[in-house]
C-alpha positions, -999 to +999 in steps of 0.1 A: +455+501-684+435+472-665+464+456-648+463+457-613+497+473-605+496+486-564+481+465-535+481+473-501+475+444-477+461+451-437+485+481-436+490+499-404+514+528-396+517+536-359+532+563-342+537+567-308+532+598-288+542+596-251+526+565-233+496+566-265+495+546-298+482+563-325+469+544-361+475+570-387+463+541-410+445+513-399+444+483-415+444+496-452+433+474-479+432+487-519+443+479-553+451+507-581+456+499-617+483+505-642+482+539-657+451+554-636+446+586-626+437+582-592+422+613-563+424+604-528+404+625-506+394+631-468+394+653-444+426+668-427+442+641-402+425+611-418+459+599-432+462+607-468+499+622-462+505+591-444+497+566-474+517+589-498+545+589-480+542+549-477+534+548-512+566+569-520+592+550-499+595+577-476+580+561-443+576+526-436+544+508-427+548+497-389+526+463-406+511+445-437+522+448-471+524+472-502+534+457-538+545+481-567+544+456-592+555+429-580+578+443-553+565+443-524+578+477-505+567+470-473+597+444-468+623+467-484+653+479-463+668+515-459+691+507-492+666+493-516+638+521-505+666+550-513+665+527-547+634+524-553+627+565-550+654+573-571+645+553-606+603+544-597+587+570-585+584+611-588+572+636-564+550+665-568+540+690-541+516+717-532+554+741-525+573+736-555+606+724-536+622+739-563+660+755-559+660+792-563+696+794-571+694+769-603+677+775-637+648+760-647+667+734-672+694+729-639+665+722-617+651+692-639+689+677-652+691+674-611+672+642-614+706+629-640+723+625-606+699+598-590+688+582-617+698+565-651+664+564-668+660+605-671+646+616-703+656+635-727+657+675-710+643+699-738+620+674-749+599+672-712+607+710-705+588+714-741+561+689-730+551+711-700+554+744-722+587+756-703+613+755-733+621+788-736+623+795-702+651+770-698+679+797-686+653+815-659+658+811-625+622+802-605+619+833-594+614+850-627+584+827-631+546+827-619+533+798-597+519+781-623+552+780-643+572+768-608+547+740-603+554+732-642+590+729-631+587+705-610+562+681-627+585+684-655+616+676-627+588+647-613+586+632-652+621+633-659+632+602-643+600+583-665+586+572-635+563+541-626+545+562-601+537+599-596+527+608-564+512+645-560+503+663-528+477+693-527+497+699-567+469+730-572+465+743-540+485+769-543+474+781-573+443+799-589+418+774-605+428+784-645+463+775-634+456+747-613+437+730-645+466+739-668+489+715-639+465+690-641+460+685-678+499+679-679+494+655-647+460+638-667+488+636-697+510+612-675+487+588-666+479+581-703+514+571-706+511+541-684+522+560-656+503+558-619+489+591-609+478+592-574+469+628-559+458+638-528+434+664-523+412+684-504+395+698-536+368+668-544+361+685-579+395+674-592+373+635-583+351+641-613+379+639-634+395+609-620+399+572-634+394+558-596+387+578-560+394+566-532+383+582-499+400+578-465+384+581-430+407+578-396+430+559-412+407+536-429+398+531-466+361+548-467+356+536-503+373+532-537+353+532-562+359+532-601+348+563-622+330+547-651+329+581-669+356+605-659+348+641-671+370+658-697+386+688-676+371+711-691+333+702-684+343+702-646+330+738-635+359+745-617 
């Protein structure tokens, strides 16, 4: 649980736009632990999207370095990034991303195509309370149920890393603490839980918060006593 598992190092990711640069992040520097259940927050634009996607393989920093482990990410080219989503690392989203024309149970056995360390189907669709809605299609389900659809897609693969983005936004707040009880329930399996949020309450129940400022890490601080979800007064 202590083990310091992601390190960023000085990174920057630039993006030009006409004849300007602009520093989405600038000069990042953090460390996360093993199995921590970790909020980042900050207003709109200051780059939390940005360090997800770095985090996730899906954008490359334009400098410095990012280690999962001991892999440092940063260095990786198109090949071994397409890897390294596939098998490490699972993605949930404030829009399900779901497909409407699959079931529920073809929806999650998706992740059987990318990866060779999926779990066992029935026994994550019963972990996030979906079994017997298996042979449903997402539109025969509520919100709630869509977004447990694809945690449960997001867990299959076992991954090292879970990266969430706005996961309750679109949801009402009962809901949006059912998701993330099951998301608290995957970082005391070892796994990395990193969400970004607008909603600072979901902080309270948080192992670590980090909070991000034009592209800069504001703080990141350690919750010595992370509520129980239900004492947060959601």
């Amino acid at each position: 649980m202590n083990k310091s598992f992601i390190e960023l190092k000085n990174v920057k990711k630039t993006y030009k736009i006409g004849d300007q640069k602009f520093n989405a992040l600038d000069g990042i520097n953090l460390e996360i632990n093993m199995g921590e259940f970790v909020v980042i927050l900050g207003p709109s634009g200051a780059g939390k999207s940005t360090l997800l996607n770095l985090l996730g393989g899906m954008d490359k920093a334009t400098s410095g370095d990012i280690y999962i482990g001991e892999n440092n990410i940063a260095k990786y080219n198109d090949r071994q990034l397409t890897r390294y989503r596939a098998n490490d690392v699972g993605f949930i989203f404030q829009f399900y991303n779901i497909m409407p024309t699959l079931t529920v149970l073809e929806n999650i056995n998706l992740i059987k195509d990318v990866t060779n360390t999926s779990l066992d189907s029935n026994e994550v669709l019963k972990s996030v309370g979906l079994l017997k809605h298996a042979d449903k299609f997402p539109g025969e389900l509520s919100g709630g149920e869509q977004q447990r659809v694809s945690i449960a897609r997001a867990i299959m693969k076992n991954p090292k890393v879970l990266l969430c983005d706005e996961p309750t936004g679109a949801l009402d707040s009962k809901t949006g603490v059912d998701v993330l009880k099951l998301l608290k329930k995957q970082s005391d399996s070892d796994t990395t839980v990193i969400i970004v949020t607008h909603n600072s309450l979901i902080s309270e129940i948080a192992d670590r918060v980090i909070r991000i400022k034009n592209g800069k890490v504001e703080s990141n601080e350690k919750n010595i006593h992370p509520k129980n979800i239900d004492e947060v007064k959601w």
